[in-house]
N, C-alpha and C positions, 0 to 999 in steps of 0.2 A: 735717339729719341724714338724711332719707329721702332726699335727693339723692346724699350720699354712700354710701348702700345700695346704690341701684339703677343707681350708677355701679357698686361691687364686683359685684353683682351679672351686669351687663354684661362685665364682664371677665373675671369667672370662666367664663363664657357662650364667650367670644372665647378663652380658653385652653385650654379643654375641648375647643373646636372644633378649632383650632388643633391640639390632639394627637389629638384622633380624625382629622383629614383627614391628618398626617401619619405616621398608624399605617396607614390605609388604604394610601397611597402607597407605605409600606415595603412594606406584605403583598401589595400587585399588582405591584410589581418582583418580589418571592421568587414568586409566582406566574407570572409571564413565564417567571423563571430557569428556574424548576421545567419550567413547559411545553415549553420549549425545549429545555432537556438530554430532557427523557423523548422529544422526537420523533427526537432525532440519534440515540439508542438503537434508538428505534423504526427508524428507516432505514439502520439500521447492522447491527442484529439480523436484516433480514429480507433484505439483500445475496443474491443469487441462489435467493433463497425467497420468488417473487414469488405465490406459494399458499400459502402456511405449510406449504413442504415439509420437513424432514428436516436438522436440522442438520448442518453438514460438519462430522462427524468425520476423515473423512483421503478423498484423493486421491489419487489416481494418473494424473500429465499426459505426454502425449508432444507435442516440440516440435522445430519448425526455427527456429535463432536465423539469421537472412542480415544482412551490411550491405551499402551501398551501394558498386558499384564506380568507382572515381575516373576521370574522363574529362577530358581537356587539361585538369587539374588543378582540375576543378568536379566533385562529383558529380552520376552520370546516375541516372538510373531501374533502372538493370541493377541487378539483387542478385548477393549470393557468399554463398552457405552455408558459414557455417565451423563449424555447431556443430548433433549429433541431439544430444536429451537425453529421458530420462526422470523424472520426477520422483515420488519419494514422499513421502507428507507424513502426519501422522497425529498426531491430538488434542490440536495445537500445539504439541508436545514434541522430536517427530523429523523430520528430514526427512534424505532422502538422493537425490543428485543421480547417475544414470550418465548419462556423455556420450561422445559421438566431437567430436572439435576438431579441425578443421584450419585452420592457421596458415601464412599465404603472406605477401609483398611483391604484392598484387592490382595496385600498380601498375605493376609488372611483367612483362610478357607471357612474359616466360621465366623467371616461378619457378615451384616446385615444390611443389604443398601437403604442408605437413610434417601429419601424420596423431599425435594422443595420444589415447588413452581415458583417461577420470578418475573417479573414484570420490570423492565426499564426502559427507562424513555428519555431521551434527550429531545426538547421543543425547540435548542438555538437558543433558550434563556436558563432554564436550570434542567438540572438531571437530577433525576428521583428512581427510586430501586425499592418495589414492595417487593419482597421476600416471605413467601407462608403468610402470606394474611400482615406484614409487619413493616412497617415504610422503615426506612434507613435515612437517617441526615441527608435535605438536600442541598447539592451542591450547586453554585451558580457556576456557570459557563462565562468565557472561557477558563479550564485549570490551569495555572502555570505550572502544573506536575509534569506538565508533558515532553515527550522529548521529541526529536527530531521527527522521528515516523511515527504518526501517530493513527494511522490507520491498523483496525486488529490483522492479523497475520493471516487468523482464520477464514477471513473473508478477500473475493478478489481483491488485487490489485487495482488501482485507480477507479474505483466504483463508490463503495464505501467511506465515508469517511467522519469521524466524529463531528457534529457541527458546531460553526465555533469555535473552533481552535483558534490556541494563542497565536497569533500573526510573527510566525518565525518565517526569517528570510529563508527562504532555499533556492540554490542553485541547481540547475542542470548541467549534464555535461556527457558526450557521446564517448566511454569509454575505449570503444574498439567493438570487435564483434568475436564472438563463441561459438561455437559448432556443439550443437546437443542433439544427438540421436539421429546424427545426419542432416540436421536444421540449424543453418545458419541465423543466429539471432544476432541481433543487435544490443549494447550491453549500455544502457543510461545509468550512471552516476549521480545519486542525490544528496547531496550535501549542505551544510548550512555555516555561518564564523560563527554561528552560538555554539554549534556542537560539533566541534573539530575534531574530538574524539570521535566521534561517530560516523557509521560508513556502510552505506546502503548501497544497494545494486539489483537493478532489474534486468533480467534477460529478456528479449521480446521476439518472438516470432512475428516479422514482420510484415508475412506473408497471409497468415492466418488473424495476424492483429490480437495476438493471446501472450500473456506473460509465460514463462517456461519454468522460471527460477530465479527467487527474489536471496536475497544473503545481503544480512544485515547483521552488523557489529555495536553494539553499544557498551556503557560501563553499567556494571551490577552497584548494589549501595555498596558493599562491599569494596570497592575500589578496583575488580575484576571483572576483566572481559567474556560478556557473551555473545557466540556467536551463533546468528539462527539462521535456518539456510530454510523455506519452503518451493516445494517440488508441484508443482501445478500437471495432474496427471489427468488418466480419463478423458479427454477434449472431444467435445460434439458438438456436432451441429445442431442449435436449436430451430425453433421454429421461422426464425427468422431469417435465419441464415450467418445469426452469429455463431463463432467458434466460442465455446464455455468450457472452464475445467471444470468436471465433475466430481474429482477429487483433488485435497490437498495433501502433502505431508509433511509436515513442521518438525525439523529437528536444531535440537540446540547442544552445541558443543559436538555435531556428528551422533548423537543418543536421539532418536525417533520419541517423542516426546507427545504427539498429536497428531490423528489422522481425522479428516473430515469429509465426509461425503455428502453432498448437494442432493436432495431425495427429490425438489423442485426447483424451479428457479422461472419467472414471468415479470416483462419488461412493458413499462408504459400502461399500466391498467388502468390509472388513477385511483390512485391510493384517497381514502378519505380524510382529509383533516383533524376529523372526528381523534384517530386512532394518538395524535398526538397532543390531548389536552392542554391547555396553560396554566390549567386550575390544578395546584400541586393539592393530596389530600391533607387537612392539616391533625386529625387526628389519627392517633397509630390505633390500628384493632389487636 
């Protein structure tokens, strides 16, 4: 009889155990989770507020978009500027783009750059596009054209972002860390279950609070994969003490495809209202 006590006893001992060592197991996983999501915040949050400067409310960027000019049918190192732009951006709601575009055959030595100005603007309810004097179909907001990253490539990292966008889940996640140029970054994974195929990566320097190298994977209509890798270069100190890349370099499939360089860039001005109408024009000129 005490045999079989001190057996039960024993066991109740071993199952007890048994669920404290696997309660702890659970609670230091959700703890990991925990710590983990609160740091991608934390390094996400603090993106060119490498001082706990001043949240970006809105922006205002001047930029040269150039690509590569084609040479006995490789490209060289030569650029072509086809594109000024201005950009206004403000409280992740508005943005409105003016540009001069110019549109040639660059592989041809006897074309002609064809010359447009464009106007677009996203209000957070429709987006509209004059072109030369000429309105374009507008669209209402959000597109469901869109895919997982939907911020343009040309422009930083985590600042920019079309407004409105379709409400796709995405996840984060701390992939490891990279060594660039002697600068250890830290490498975030963004992902989504709508777009499993797809597969984004930011590097971040997370001492200067700057992205380094973003590489992002998606499928072409085609049923084939592109891969774009941009190279965040030139980095200064602006006036405030934020780190900014000055230059981008966008390449897809490893072919240098877009270079862009930042000619201004001004944080917090208060941008007017004004610049983002809700009165779409209704007739085209």
């Amino acid at each position: 009889m005490m045999a079989k006590i001190m057996r039960f006893s024993i066991n109740r001992k071993m199952i007890v155990f048994f669920l404290f060592s696997l309660f702890s197991i659970f609670t230091l996983d959700l703890l990991e989770v925990f710590a983990a999501e609160h740091n991608i915040q934390e390094i996400l949050s603090h993106l060119y507020r490498p001082s706990n400067q001043a949240f970006i409310n809105d922006m205002t960027i001047a930029l040269d978009i150039s690509i590569p000019a084609p040479n006995d049918a490789k490209y060289s190192s030569d650029l072509v500027l086809v594109e000024k732009s201005k950009i206004f951006y403000k409280n992740g709601r508005s943005l409105r783009t003016e540009s001069d575009h110019w549109s040639t055959n660059i592989s041809s030595p006897m074309s002609f750059p064809h010359h447009e100005k464009m106007i677009f603007i996203n209000n957070g309810i429709d987006i509209w596009i004059l072109l030369s004097n000429k309105l374009y179909p507008v669209k209402t907001v959000p597109d469901n054209s869109y895919t997982l990253y939907n911020e343009p490539l040309y422009l930083p990292f985590g600042i920019i972002r079309f407004p409105n966008e379709r409400n796709i889940e995405k996840l984060y996640a701390i992939s490891g860390t990279n060594v660039i140029d002697n600068i250890t970054t830290t490498v975030i994974k963004i992902y989504s279950p709508t777009y499993l195929e797809e597969e984004f990566f930011v590097f971040i320097d997370t001492l200067r609070c700057v992205p380094l190298i973003i590489t992002y994977k998606r499928k072409h209509y085609n049923g084939k994969d592109i891969i774009f890798k941009v190279l965040y270069k030139d980095i200064k100190t602006t006036s405030e003490g934020r780190f900014f890349p000055f230059r981008l370099e966008i390449y897809r499939d490893e072919l240098l495809s877009t270079v862009v360089v930042f000619t201004s860039v001004e944080f917090n001005t208060g941008i007017d209202d004004a610049l983002f109408p809700l009165a779409v024009p209704t007739e085209r000129k």
